[in-house]
C-alpha positions in Angstrom: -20.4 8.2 29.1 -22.0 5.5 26.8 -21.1 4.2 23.8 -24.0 5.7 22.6 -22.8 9.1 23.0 -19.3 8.6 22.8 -18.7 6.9 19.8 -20.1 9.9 17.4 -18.0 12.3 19.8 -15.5 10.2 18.5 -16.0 10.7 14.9 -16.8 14.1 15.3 -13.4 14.6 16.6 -11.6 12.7 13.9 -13.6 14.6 11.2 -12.4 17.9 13.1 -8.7 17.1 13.4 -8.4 15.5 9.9 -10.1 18.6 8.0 -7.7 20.8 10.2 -4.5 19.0 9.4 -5.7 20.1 5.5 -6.5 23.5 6.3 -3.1 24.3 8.2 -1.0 22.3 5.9 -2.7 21.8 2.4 0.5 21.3 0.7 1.4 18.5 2.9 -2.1 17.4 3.0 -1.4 16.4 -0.9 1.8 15.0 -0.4 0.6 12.7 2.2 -2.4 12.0 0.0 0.2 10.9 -2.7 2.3 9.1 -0.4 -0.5 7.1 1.5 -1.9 6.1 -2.2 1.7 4.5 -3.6 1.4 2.5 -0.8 -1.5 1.5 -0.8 -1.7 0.6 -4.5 1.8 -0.6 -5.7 2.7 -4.2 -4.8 5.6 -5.2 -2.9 7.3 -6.3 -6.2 7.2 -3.0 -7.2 8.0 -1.6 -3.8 11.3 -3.9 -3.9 12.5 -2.8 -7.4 11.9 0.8 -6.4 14.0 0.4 -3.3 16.7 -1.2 -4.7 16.9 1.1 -7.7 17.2 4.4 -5.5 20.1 3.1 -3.6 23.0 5.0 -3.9 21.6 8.0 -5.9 20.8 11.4 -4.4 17.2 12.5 -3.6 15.2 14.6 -6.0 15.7 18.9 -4.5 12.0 19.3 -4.1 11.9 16.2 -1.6 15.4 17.4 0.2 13.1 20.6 0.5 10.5 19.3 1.8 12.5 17.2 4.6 14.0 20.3 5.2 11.1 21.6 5.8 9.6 18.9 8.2 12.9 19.1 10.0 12.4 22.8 11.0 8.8 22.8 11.7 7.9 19.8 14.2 4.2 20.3 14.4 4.6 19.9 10.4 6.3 16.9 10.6 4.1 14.9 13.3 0.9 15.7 11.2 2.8 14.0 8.1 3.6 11.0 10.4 0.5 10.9 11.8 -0.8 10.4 8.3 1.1 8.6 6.3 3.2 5.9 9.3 0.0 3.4 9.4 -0.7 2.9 6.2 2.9 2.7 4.9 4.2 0.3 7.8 1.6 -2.0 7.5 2.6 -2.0 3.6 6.1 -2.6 4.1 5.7 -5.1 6.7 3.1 -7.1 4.4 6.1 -6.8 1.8 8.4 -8.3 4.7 10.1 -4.7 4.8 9.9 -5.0 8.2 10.0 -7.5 10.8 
């Protein structure tokens, strides 16, 4: 195939997958929405300080919930990774995060 072709069967495709993701999970669909946007608007100072202050203390129920969740249903899970692990790794290794 050309690029000619291929390259709007590409989209097309994209398009597709990412409007099914919200109609089989719209819930998660928001949450990832949420999460991709903290990212992608705090700075890494304030990444830091929120880090550091959530050491040591227990997660909020409705997030243990949602892991829970996640943990059950693996198709679930791998459409929130799918969404969210770009943008928030290439946060946290601009904020030296990561190596």
């Amino acid at each position: 195939m050309n690029n000619r072709v291929l390259l709007p069967l590409m989209a097309s495709a994209i398009l597709l997958a990412s409007s099914a993701f919200a109609q089989q999970y719209p819930m998660l669909d928001a949450v990832a929405n949420r999460v991709v946007q903290k990212y992608q608007t705090s700075s890494c100072e304030q990444l830091w300080q929120e880090r550091a202050a959530k050491q040591g203390h227990p997660r909020p129920q409705a997030e243990e919930n949602a892991i829970q969740v996640m943990r059950n249903e693996p198709q679930m899970r791998a459409a929130f990774i799918d969404r969210v692990a770009a943008p928030v790794a290439n946060k946290m290794f601009e904020c030296g995060m990561i190596p």
